[in-house]
N, CA, C, O and CB atoms as a CASP TS submission, in Angstrom:
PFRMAT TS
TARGET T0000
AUTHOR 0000-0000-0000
METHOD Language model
MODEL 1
PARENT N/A
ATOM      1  N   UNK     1     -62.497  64.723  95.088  1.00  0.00           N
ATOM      2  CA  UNK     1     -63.625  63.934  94.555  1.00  0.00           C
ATOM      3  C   UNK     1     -63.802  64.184  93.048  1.00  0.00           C
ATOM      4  O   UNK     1     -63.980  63.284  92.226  1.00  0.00           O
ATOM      5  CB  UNK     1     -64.940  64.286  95.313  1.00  0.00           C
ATOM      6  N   UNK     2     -63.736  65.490  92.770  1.00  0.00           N
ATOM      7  CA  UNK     2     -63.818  65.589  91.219  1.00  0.00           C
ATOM      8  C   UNK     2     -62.362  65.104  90.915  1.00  0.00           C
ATOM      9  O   UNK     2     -62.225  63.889  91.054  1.00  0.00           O
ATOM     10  CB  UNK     2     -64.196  67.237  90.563  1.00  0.00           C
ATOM     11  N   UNK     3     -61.876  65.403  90.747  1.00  0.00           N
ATOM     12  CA  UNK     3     -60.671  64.915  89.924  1.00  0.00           C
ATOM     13  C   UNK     3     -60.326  63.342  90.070  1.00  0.00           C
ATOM     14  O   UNK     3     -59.822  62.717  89.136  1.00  0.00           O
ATOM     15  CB  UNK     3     -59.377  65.756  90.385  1.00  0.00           C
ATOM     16  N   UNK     4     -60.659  62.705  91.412  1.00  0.00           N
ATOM     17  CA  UNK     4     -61.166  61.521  91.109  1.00  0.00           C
ATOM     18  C   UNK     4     -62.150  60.942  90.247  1.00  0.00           C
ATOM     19  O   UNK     4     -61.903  59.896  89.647  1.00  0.00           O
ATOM     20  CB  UNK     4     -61.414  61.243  91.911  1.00  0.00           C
ATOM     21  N   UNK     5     -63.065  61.437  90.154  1.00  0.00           N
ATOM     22  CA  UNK     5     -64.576  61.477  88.984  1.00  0.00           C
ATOM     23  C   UNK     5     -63.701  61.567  87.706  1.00  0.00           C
ATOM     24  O   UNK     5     -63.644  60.488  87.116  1.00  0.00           O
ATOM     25  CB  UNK     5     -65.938  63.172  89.110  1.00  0.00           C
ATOM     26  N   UNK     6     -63.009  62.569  87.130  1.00  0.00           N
ATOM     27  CA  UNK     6     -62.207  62.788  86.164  1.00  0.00           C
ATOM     28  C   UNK     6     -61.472  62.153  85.917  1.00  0.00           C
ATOM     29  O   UNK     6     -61.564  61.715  84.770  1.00  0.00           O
ATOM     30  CB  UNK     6     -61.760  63.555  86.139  1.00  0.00           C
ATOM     31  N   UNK     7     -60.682  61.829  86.467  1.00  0.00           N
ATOM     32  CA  UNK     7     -59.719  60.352  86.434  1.00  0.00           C
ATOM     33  C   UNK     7     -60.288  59.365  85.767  1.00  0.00           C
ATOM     34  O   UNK     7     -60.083  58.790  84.698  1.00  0.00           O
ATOM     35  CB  UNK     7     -59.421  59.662  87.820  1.00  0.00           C
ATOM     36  N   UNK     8     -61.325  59.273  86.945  1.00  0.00           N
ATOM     37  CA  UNK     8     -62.271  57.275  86.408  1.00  0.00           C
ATOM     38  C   UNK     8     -62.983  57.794  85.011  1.00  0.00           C
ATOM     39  O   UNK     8     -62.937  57.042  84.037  1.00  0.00           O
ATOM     40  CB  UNK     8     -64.213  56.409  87.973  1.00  0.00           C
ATOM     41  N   UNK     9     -63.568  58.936  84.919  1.00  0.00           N
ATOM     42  CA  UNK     9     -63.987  58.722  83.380  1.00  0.00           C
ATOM     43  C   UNK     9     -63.136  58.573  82.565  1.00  0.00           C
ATOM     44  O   UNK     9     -63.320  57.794  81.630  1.00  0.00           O
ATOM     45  CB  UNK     9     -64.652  59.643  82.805  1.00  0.00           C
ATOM     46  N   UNK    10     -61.925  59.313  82.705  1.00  0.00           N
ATOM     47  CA  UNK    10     -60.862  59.202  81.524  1.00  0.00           C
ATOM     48  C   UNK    10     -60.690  57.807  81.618  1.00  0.00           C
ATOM     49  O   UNK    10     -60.890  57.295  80.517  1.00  0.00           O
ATOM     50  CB  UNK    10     -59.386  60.069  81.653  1.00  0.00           C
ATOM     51  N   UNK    11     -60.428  57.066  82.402  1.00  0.00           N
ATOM     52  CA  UNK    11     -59.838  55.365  82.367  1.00  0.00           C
ATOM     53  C   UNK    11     -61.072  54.803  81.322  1.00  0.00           C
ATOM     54  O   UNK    11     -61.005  54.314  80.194  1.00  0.00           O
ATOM     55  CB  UNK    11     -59.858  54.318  84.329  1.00  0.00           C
ATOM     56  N   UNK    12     -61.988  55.036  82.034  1.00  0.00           N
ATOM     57  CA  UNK    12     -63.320  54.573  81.391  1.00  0.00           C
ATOM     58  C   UNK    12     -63.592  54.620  80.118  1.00  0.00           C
ATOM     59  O   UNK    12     -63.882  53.620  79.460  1.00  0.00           O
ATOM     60  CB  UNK    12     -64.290  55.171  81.825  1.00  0.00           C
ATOM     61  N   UNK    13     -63.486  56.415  79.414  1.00  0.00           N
ATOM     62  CA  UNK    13     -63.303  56.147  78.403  1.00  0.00           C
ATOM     63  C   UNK    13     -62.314  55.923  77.064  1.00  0.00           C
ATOM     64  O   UNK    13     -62.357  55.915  75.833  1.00  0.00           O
ATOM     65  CB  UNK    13     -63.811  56.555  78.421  1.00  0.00           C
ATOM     66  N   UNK    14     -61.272  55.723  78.335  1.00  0.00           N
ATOM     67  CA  UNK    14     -59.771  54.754  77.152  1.00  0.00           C
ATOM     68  C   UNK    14     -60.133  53.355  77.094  1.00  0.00           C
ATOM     69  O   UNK    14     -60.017  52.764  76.021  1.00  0.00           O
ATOM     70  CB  UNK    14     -57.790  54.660  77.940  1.00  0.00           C
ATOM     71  N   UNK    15     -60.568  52.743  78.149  1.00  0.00           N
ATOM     72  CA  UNK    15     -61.249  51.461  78.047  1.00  0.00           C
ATOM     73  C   UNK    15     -62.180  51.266  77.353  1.00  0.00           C
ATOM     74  O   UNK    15     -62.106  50.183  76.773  1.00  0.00           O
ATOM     75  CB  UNK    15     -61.639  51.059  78.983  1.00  0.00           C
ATOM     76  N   UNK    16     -63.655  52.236  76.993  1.00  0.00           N
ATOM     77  CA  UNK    16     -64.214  51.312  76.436  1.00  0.00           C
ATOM     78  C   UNK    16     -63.918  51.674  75.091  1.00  0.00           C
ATOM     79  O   UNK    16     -64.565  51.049  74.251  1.00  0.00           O
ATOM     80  CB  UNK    16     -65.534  51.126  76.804  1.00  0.00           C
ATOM     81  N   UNK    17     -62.696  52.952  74.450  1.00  0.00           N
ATOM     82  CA  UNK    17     -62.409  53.247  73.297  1.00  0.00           C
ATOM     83  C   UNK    17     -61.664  51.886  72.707  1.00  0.00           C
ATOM     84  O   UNK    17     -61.561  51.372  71.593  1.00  0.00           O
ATOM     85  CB  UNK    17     -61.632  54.554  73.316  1.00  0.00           C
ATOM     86  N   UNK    18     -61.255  51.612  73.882  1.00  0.00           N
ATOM     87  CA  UNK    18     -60.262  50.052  73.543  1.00  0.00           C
ATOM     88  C   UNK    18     -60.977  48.989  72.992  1.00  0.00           C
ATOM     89  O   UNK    18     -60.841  48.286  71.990  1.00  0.00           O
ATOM     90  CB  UNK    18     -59.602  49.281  74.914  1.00  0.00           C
ATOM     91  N   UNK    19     -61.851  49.062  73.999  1.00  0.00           N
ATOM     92  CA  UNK    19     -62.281  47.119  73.299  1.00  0.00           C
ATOM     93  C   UNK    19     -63.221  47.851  72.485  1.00  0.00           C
ATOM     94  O   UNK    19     -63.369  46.994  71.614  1.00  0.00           O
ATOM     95  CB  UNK    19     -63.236  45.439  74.589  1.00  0.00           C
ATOM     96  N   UNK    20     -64.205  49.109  72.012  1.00  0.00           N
ATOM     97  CA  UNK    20     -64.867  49.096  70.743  1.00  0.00           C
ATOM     98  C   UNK    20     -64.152  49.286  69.769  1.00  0.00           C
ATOM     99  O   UNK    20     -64.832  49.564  68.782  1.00  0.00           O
ATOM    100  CB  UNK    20     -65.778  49.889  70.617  1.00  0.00           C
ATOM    101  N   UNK    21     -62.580  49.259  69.491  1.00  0.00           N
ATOM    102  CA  UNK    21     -61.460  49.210  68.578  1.00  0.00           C
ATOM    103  C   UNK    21     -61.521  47.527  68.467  1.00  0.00           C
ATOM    104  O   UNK    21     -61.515  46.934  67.388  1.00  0.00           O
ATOM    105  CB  UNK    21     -59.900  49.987  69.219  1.00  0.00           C
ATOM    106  N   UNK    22     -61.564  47.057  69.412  1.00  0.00           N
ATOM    107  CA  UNK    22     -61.183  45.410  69.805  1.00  0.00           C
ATOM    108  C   UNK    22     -62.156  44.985  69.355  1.00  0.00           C
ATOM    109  O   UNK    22     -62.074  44.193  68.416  1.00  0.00           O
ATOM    110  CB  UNK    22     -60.969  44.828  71.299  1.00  0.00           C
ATOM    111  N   UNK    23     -63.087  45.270  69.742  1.00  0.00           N
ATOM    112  CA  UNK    23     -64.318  44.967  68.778  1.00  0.00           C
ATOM    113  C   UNK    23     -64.957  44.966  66.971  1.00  0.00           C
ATOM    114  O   UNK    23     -65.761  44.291  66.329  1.00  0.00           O
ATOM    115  CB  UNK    23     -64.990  45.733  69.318  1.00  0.00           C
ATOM    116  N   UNK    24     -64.279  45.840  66.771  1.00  0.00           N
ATOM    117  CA  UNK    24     -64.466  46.133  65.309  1.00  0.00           C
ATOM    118  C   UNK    24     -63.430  45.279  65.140  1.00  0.00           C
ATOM    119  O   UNK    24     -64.064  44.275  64.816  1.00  0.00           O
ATOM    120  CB  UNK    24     -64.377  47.663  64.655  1.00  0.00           C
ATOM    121  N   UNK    25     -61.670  44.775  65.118  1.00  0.00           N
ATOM    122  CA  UNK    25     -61.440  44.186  64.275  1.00  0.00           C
ATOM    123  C   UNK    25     -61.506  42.790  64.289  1.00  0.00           C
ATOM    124  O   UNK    25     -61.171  41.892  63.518  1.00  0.00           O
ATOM    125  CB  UNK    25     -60.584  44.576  63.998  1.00  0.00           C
ATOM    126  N   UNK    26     -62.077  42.874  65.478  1.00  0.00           N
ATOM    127  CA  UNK    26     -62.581  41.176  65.800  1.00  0.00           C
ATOM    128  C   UNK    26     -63.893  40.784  64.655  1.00  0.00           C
ATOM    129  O   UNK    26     -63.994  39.738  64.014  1.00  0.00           O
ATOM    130  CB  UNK    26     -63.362  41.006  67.784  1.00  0.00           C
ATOM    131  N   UNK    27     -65.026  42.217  64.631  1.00  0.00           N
ATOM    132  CA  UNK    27     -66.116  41.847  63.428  1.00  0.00           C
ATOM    133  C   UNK    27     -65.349  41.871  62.578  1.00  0.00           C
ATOM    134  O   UNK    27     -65.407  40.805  61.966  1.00  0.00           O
ATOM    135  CB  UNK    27     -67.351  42.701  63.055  1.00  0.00           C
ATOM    136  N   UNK    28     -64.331  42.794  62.014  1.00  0.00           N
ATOM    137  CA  UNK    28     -63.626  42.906  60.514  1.00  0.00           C
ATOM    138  C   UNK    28     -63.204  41.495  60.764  1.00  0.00           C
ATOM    139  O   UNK    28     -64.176  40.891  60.310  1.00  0.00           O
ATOM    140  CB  UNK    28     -62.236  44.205  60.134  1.00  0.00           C
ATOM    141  N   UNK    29     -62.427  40.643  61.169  1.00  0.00           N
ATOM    142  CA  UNK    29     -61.749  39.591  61.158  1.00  0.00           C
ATOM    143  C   UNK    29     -63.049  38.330  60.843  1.00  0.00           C
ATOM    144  O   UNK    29     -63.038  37.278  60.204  1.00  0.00           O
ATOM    145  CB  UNK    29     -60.845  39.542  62.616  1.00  0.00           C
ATOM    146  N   UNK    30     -63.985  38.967  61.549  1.00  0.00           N
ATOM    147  CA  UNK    30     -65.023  37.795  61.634  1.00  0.00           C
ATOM    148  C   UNK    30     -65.725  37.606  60.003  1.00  0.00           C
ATOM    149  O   UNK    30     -66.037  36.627  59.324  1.00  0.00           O
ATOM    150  CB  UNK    30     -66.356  38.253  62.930  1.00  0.00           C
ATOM    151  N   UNK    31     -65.777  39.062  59.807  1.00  0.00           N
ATOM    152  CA  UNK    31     -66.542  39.117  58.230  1.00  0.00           C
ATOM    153  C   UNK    31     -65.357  38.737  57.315  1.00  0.00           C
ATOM    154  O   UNK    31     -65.798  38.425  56.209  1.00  0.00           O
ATOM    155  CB  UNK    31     -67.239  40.851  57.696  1.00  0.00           C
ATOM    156  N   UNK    32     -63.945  38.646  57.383  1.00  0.00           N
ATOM    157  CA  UNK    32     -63.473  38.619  55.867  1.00  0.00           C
ATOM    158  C   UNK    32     -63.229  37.039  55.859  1.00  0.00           C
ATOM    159  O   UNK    32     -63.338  36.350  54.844  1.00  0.00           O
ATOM    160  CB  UNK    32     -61.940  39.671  55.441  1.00  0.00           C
ATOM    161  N   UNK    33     -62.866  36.528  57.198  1.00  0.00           N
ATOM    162  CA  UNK    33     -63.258  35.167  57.431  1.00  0.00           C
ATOM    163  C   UNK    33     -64.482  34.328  56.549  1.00  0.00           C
ATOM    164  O   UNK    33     -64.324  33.246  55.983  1.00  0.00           O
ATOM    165  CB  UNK    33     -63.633  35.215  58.819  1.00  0.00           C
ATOM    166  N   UNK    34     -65.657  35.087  56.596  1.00  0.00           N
ATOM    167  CA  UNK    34     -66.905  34.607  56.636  1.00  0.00           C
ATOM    168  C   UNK    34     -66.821  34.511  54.791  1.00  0.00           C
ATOM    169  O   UNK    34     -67.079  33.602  54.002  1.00  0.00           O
ATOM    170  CB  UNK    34     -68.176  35.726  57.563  1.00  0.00           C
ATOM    171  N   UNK    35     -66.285  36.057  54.602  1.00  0.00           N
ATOM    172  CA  UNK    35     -66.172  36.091  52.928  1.00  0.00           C
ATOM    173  C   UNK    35     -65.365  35.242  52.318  1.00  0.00           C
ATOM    174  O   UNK    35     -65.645  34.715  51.241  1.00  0.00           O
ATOM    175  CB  UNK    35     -65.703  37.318  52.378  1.00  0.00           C
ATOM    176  N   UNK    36     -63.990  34.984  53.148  1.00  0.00           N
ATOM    177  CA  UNK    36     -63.345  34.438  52.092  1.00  0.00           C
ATOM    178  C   UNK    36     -64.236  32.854  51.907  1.00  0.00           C
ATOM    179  O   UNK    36     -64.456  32.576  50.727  1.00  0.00           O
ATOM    180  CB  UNK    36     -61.581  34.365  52.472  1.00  0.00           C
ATOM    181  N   UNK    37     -64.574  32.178  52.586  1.00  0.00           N
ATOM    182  CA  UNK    37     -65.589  30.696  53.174  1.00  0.00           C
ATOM    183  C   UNK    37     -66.480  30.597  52.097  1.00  0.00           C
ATOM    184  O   UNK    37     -66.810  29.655  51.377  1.00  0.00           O
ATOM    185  CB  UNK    37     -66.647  30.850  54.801  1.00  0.00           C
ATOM    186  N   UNK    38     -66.840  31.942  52.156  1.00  0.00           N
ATOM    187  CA  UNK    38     -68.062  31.925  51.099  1.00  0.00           C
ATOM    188  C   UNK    38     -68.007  32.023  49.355  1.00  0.00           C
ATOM    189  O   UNK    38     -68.751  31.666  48.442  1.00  0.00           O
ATOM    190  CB  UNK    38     -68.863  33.138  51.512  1.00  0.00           C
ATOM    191  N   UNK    39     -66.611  32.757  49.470  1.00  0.00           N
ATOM    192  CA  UNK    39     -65.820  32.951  48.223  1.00  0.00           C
ATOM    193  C   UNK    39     -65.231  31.099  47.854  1.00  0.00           C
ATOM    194  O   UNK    39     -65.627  30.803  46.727  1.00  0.00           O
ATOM    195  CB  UNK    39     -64.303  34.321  48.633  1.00  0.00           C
ATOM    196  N   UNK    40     -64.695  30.297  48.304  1.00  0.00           N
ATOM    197  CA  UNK    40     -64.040  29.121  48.108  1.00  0.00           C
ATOM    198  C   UNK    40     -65.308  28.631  48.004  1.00  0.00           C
ATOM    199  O   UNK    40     -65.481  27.898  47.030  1.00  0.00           O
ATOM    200  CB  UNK    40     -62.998  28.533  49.108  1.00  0.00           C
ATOM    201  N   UNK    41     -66.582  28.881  48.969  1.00  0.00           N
ATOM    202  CA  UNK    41     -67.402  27.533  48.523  1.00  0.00           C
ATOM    203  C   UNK    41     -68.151  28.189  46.888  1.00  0.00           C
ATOM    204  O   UNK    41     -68.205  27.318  46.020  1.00  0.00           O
ATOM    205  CB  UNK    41     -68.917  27.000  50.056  1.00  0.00           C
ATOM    206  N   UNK    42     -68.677  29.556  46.478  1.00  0.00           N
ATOM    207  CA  UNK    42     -68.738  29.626  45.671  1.00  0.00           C
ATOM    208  C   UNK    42     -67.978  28.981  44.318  1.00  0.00           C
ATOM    209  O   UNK    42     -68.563  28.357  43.433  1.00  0.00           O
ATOM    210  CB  UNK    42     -68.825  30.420  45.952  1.00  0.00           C
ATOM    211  N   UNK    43     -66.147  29.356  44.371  1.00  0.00           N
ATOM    212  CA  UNK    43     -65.417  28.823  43.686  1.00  0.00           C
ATOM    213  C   UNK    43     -65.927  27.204  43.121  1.00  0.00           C
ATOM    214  O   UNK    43     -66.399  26.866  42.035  1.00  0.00           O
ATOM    215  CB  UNK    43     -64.255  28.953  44.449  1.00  0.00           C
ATOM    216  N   UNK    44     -65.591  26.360  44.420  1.00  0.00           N
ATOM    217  CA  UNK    44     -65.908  25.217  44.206  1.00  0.00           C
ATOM    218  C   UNK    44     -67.463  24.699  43.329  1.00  0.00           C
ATOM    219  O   UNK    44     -67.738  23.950  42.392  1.00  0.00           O
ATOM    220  CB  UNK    44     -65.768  24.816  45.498  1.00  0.00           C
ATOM    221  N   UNK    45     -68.149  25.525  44.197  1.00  0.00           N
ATOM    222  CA  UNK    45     -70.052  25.248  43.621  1.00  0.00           C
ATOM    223  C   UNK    45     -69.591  25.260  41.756  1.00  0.00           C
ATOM    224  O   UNK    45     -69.722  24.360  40.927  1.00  0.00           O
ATOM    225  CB  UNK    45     -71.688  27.308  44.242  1.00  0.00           C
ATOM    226  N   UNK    46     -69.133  26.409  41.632  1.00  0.00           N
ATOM    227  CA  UNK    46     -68.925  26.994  39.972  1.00  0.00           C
ATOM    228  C   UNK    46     -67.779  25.912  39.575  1.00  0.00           C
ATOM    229  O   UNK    46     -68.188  25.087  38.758  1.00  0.00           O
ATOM    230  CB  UNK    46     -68.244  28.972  39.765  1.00  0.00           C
ATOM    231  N   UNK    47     -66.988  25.813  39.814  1.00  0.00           N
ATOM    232  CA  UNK    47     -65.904  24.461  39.102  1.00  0.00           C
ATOM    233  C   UNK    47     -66.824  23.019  39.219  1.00  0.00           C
ATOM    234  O   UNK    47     -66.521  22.209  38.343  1.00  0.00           O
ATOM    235  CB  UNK    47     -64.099  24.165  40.270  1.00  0.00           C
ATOM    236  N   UNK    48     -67.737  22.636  40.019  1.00  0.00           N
ATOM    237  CA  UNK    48     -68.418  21.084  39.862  1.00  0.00           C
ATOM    238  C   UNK    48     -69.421  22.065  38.387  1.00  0.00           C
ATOM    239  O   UNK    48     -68.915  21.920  37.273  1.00  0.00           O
ATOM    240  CB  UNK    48     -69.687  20.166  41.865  1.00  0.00           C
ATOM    241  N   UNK    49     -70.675  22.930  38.457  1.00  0.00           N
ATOM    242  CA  UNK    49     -70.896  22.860  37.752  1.00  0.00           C
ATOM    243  C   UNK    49     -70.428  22.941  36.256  1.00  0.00           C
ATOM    244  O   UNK    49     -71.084  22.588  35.276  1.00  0.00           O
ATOM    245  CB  UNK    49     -71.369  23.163  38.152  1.00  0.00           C
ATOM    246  N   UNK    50     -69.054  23.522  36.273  1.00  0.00           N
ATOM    247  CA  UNK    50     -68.222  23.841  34.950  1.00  0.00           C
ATOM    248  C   UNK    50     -68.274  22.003  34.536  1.00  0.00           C
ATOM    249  O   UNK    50     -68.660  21.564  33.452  1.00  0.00           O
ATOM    250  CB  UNK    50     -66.227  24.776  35.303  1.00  0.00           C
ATOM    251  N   UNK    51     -67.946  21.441  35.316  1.00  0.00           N
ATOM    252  CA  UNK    51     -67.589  19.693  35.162  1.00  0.00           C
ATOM    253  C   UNK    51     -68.856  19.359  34.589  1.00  0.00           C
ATOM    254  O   UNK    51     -69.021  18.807  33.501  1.00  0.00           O
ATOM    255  CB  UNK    51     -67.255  18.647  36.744  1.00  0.00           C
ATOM    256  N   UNK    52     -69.861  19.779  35.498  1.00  0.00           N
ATOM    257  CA  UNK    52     -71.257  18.773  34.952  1.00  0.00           C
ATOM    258  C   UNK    52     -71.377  19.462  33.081  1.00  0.00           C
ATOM    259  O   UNK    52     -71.756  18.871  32.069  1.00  0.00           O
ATOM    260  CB  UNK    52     -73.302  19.314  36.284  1.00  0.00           C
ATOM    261  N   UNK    53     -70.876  20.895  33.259  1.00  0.00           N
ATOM    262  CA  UNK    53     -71.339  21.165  31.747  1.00  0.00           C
ATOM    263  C   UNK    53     -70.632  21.028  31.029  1.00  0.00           C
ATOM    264  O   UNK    53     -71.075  20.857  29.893  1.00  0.00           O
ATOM    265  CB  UNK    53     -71.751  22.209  31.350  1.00  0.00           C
ATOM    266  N   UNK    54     -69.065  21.013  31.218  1.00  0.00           N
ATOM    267  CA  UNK    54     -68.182  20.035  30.092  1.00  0.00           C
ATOM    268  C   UNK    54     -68.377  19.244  29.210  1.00  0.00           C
ATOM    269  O   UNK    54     -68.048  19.463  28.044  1.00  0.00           O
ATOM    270  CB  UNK    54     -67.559  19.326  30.446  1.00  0.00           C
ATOM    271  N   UNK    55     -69.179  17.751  29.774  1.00  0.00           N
ATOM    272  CA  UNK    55     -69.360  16.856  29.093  1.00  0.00           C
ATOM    273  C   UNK    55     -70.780  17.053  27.814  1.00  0.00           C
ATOM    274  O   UNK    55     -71.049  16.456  26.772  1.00  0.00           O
ATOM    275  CB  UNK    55     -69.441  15.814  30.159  1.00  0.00           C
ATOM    276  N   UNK    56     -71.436  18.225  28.586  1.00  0.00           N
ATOM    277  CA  UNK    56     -72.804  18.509  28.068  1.00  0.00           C
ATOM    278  C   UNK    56     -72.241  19.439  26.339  1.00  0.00           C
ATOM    279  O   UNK    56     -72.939  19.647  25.346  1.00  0.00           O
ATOM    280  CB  UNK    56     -73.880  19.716  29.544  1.00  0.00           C
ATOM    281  N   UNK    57     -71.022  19.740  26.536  1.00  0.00           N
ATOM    282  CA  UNK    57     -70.609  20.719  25.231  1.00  0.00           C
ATOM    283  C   UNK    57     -70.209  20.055  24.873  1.00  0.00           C
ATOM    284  O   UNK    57     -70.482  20.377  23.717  1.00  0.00           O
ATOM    285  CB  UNK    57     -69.882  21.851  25.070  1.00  0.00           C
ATOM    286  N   UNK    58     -69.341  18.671  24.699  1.00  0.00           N
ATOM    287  CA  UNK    58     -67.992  18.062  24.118  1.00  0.00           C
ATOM    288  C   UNK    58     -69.268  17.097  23.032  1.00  0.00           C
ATOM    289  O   UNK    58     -69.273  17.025  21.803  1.00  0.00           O
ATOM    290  CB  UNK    58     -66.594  16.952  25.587  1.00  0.00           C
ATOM    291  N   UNK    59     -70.390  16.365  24.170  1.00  0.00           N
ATOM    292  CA  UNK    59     -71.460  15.401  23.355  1.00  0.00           C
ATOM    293  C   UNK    59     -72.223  16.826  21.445  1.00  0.00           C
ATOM    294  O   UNK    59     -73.040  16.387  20.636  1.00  0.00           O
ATOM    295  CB  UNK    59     -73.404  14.913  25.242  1.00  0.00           C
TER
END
């Protein structure tokens, strides 16, 4: 019985060492995702306004 008990915890806690590994690079994946999204729409936001102020320096 104990060493059964011992057993299932060890499974138990290789399993849940697993998916909270699985877990983190699923958030890491989720956040650099999120950054890079946020990085391009920044990019873009800053290149229209570079456009709108172009014409505002050239006048």
């Amino acid at each position: 019985e104990a060493v059964h008990l011992a057993m299932y915890s060890h499974v138990y806690q290789e399993a849940s060492l697993r998916s909270g590994a699985m877990l983190l690079t699923r958030g890491l994946n989720y956040y650099f995702l999120l950054s890079f999204c946020a990085l391009i729409t920044f990019l873009h936001i800053f290149r229209l306004w570079l456009q709108k102020k172009k014409p505002l320096q050239a006048v």
